[in-house]
N, CA, C and O atoms as a Tinker XYZ file with bonds, in Angstrom:
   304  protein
     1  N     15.826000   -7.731000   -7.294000    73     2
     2  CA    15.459000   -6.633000   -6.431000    64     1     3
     3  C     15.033000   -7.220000   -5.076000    63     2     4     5
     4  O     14.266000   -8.161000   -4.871000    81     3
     5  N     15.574000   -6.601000   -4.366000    73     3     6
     6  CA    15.331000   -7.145000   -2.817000    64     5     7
     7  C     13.906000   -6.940000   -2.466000    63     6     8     9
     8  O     13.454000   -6.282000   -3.403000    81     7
     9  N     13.130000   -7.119000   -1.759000    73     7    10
    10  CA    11.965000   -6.743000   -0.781000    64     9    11
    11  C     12.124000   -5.530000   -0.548000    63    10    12    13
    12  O     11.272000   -4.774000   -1.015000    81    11
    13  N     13.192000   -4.976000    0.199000    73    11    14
    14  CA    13.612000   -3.093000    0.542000    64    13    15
    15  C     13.713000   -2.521000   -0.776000    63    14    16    17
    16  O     12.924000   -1.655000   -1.155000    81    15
    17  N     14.413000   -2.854000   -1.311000    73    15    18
    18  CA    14.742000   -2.128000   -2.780000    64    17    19
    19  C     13.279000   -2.145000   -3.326000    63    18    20    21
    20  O     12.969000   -1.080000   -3.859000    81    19
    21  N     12.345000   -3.065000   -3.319000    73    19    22
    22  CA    10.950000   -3.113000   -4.018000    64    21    23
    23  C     10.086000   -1.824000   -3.273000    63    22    24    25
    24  O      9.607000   -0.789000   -3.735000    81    23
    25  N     10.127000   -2.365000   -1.988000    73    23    26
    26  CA     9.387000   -1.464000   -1.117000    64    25    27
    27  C     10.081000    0.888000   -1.580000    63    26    28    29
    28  O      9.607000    1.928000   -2.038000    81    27
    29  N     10.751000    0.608000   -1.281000    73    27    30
    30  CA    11.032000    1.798000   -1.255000    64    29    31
    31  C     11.101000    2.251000   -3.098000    63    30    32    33
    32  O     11.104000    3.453000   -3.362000    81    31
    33  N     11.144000    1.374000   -4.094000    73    31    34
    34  CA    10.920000    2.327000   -5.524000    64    33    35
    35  C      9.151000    2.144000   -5.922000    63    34    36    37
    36  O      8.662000    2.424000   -7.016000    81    35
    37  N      8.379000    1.593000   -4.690000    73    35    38
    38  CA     6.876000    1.420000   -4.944000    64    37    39
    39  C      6.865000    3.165000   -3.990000    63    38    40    41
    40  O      6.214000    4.170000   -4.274000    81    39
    41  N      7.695000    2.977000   -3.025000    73    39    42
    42  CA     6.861000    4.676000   -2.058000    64    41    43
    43  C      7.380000    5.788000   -3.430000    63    42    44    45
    44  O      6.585000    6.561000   -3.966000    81    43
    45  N      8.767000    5.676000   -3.811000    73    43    46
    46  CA     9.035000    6.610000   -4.672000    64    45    47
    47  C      7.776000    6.906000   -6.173000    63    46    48    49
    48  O      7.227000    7.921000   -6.601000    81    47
    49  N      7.749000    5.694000   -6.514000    73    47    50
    50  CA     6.942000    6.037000   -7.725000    64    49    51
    51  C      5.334000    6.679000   -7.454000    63    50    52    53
    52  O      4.631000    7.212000   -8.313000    81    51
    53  N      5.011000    6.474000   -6.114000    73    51    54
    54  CA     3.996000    6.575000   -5.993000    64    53    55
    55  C      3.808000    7.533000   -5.088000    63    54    56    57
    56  O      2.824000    7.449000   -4.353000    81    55
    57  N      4.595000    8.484000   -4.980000    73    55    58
    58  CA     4.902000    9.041000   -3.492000    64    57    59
    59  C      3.168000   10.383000   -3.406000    63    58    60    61
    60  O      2.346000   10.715000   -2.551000    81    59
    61  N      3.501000   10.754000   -5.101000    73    59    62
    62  CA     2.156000   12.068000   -5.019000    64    61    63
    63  C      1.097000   11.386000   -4.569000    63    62    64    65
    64  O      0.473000   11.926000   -3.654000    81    63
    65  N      0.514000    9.781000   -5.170000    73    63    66
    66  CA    -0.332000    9.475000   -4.816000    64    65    67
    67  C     -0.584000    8.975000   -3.010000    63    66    68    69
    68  O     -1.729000    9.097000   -2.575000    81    67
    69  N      0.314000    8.535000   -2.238000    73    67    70
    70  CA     0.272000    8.349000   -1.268000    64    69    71
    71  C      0.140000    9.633000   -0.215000    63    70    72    73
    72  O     -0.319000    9.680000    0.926000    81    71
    73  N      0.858000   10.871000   -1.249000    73    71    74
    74  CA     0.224000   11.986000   -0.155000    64    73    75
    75  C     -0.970000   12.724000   -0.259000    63    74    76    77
    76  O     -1.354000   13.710000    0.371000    81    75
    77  N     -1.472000   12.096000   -1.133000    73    75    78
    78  CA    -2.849000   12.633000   -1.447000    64    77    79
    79  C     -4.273000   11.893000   -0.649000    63    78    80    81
    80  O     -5.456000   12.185000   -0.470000    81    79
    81  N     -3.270000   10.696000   -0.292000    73    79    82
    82  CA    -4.471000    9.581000    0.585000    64    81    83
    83  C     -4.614000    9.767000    2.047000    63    82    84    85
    84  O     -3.660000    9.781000    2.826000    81    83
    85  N     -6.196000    9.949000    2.467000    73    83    86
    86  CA    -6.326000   10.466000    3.601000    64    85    87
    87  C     -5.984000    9.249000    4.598000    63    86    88    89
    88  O     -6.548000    8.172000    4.407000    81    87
    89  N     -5.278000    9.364000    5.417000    73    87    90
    90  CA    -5.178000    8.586000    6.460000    64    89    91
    91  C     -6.197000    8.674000    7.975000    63    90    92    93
    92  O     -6.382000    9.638000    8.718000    81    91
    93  N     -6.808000    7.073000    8.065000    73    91    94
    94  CA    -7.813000    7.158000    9.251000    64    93    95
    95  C     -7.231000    7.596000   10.609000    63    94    96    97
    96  O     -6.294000    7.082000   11.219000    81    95
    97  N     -8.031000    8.718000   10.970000    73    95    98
    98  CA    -7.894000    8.853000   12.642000    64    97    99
    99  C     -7.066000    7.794000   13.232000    63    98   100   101
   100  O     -7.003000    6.621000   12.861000    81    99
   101  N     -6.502000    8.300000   14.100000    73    99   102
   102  CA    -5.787000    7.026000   15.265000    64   101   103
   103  C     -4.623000    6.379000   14.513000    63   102   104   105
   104  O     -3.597000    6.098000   15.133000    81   103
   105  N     -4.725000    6.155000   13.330000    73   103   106
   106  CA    -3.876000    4.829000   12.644000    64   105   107
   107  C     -2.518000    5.604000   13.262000    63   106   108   109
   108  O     -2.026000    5.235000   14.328000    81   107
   109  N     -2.059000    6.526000   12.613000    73   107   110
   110  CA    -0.448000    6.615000   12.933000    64   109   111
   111  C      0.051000    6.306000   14.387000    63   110   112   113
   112  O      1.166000    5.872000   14.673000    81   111
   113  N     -1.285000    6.698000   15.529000    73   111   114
   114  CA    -0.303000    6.657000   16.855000    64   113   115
   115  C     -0.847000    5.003000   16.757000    63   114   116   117
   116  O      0.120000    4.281000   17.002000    81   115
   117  N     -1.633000    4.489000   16.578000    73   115   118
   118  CA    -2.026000    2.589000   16.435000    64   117   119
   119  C     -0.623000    2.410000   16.174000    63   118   120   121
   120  O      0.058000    2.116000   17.156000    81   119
   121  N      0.118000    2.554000   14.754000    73   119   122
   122  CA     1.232000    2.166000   14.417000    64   121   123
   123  C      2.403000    2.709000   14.993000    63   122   124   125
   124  O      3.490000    2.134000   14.954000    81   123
   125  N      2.238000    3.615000   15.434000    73   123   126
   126  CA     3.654000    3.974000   16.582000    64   125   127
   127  C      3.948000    3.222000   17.256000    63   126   128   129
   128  O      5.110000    2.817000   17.303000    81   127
   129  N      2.374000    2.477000   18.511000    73   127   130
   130  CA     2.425000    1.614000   19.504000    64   129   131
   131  C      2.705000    0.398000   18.925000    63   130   132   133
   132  O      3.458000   -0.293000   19.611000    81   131
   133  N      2.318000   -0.126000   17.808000    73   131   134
   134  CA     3.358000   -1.706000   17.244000    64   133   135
   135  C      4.676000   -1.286000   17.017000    63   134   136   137
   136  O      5.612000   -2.047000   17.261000    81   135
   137  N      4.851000   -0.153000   16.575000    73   135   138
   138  CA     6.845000   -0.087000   16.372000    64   137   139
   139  C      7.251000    0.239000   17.877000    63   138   140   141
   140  O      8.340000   -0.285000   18.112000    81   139
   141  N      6.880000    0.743000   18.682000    73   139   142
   142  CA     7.350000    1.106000   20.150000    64   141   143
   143  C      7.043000   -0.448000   20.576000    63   142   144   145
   144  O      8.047000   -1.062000   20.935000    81   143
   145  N      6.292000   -0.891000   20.586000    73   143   146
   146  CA     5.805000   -2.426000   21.493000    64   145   147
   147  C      6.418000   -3.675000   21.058000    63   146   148   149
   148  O      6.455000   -4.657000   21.798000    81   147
   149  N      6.981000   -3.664000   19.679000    73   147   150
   150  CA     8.193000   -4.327000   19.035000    64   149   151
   151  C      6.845000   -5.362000   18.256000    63   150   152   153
   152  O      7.122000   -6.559000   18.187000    81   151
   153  N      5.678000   -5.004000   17.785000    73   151   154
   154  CA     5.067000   -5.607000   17.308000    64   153   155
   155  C      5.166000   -5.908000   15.501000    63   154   156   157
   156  O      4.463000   -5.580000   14.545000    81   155
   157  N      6.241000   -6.584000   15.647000    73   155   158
   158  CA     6.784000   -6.526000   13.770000    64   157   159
   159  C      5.750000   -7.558000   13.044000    63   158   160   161
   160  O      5.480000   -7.552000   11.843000    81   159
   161  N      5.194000   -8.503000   14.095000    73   159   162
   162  CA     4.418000   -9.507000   12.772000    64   161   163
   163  C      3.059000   -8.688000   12.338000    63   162   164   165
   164  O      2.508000   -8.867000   11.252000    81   163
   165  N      2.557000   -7.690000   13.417000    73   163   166
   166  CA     1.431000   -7.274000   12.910000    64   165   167
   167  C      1.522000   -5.958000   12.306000    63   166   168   169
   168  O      0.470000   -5.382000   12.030000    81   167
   169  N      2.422000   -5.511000   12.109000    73   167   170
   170  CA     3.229000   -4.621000   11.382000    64   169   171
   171  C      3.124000   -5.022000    9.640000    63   170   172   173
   172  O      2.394000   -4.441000    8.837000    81   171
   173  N      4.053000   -6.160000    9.335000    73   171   174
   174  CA     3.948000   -7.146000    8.488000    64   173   175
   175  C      2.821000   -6.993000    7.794000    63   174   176   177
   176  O      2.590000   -6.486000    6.696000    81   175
   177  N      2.041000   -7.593000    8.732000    73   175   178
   178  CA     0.462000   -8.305000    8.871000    64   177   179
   179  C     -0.173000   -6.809000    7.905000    63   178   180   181
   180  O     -0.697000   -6.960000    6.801000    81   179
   181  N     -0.052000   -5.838000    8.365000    73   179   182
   182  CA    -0.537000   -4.405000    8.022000    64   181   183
   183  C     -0.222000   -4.262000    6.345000    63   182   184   185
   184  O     -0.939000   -3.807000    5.454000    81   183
   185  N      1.273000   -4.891000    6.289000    73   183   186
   186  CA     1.421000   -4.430000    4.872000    64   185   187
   187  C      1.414000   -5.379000    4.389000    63   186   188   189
   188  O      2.084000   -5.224000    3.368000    81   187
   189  N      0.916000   -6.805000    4.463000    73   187   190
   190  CA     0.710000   -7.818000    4.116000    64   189   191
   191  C     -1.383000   -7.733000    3.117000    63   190   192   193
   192  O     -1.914000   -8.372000    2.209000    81   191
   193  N     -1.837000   -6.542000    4.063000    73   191   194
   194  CA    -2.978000   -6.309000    4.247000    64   193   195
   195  C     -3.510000   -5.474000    3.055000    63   194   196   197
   196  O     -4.504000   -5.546000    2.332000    81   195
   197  N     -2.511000   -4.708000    3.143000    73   195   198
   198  CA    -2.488000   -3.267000    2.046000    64   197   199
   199  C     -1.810000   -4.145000    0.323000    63   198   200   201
   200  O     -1.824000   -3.629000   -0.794000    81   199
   201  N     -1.490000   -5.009000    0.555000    73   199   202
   202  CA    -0.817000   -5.350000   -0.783000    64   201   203
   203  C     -1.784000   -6.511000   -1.268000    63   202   204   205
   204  O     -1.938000   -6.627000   -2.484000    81   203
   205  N     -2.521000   -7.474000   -0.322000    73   203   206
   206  CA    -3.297000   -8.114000   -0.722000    64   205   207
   207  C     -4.436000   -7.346000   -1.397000    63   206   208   209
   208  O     -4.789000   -7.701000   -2.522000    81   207
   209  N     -5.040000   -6.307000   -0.781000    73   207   210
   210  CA    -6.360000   -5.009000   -1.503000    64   209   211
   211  C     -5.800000   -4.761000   -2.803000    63   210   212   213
   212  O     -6.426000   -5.141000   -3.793000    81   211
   213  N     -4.488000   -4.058000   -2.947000    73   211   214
   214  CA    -4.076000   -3.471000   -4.201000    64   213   215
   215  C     -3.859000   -4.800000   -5.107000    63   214   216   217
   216  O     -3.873000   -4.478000   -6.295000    81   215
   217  N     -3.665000   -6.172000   -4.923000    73   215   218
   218  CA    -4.276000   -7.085000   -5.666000    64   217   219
   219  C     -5.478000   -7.059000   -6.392000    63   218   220   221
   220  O     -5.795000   -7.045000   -7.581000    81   219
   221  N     -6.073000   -7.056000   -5.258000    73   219   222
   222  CA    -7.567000   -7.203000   -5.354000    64   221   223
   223  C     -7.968000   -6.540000   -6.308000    63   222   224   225
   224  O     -8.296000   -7.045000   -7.382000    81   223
   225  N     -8.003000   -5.152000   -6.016000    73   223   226
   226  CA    -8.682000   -3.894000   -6.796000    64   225   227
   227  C     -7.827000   -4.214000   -8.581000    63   226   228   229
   228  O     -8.390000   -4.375000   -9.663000    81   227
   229  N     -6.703000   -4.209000   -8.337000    73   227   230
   230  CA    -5.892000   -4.584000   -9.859000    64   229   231
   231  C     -6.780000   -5.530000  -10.462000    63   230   232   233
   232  O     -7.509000   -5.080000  -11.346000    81   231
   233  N     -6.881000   -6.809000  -10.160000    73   231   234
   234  CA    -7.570000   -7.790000  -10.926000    64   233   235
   235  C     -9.414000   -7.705000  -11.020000    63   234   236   237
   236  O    -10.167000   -8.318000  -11.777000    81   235
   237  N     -9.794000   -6.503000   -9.726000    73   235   238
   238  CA   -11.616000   -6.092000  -10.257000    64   237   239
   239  C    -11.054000   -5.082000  -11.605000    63   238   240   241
   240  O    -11.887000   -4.987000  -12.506000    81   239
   241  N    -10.398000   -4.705000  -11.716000    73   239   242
   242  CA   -10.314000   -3.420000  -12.998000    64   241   243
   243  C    -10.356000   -4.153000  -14.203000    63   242   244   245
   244  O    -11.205000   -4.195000  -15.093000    81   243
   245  N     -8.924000   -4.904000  -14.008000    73   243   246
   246  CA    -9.081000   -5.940000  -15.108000    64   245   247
   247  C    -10.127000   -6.474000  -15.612000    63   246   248   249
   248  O    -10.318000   -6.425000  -16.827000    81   247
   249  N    -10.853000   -6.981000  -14.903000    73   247   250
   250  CA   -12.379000   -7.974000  -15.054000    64   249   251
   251  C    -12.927000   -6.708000  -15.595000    63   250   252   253
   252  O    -12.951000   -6.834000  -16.820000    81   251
   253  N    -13.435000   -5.399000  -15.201000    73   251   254
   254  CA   -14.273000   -4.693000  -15.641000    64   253   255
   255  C    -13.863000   -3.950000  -16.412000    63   254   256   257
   256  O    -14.483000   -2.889000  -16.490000    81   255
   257  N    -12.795000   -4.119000  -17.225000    73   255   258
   258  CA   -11.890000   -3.367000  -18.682000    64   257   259
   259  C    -10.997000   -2.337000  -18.102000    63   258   260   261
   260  O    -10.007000   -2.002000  -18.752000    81   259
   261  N    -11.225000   -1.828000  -17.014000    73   259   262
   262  CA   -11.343000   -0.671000  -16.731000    64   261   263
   263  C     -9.383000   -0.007000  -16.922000    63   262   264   265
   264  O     -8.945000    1.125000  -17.126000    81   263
   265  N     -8.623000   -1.468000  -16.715000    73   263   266
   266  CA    -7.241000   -1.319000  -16.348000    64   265   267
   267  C     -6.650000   -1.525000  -18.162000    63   266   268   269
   268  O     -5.495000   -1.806000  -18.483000    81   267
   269  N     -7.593000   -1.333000  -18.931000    73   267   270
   270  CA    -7.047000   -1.790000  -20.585000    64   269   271
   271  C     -7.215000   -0.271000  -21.151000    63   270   272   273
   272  O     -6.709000    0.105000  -22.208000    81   271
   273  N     -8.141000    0.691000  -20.131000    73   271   274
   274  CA    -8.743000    1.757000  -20.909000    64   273   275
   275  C     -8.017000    3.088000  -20.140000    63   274   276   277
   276  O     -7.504000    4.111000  -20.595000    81   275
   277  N     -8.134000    2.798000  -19.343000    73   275   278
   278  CA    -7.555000    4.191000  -18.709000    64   277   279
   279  C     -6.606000    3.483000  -17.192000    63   278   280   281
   280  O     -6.762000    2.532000  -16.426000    81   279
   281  N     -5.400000    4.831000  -17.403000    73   279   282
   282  CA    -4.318000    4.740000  -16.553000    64   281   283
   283  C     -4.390000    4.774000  -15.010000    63   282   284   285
   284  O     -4.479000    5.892000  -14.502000    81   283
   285  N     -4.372000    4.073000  -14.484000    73   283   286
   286  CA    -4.702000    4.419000  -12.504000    64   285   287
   287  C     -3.601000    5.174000  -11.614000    63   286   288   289
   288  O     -2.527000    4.583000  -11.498000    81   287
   289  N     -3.681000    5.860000  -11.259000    73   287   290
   290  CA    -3.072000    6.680000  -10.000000    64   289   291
   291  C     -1.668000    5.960000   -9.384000    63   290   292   293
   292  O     -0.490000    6.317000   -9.392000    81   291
   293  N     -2.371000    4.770000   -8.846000    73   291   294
   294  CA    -1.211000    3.679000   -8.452000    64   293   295
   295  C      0.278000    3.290000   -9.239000    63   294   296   297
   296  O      0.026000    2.177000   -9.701000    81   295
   297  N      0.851000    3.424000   -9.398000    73   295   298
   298  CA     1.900000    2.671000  -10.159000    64   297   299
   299  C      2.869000    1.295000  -10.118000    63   298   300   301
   300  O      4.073000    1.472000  -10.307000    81   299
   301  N      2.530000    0.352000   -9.952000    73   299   302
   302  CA     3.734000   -0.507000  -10.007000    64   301   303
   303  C      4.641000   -0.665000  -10.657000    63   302   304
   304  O      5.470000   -1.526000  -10.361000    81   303
């Protein structure tokens, strides 16, 4: 599976949960001005950012049972 092919069956599987997540003030026009300004590494950097957390949080659940007992929102 490619990187694109990954990326896009993570938005699909997860799509209810992503529209349910409030997005901070400002961010979308922030991220307009890196795709208009041709800013791709910090773009990257952004979802480099968001995938390192959903690490994160995966392996605190683990540690605290929490991912053995009940199902999370997220899907990979």
């Amino acid at each position: 599976m490619t990187p694109l092919e990954w990326i896009q069956h993570m938005l699909e599987a997860n799509r209810e949960a992503l529209r349910q997540m409030p997005f901070p003030p400002g961010m979308a026009e922030y991220v307009q001005e890196l795709v208009q300004s041709g800013q791709t590494e910090q773009i990257i950097n952004l979802m480099k950012l968001g995938f390192l957390i959903g690490i994160q949080q995966g392996a605190a659940q683990v540690q605290a049972g929490e991912a053995l007992t009940q199902r999370s929102a997220i899907q990979a």
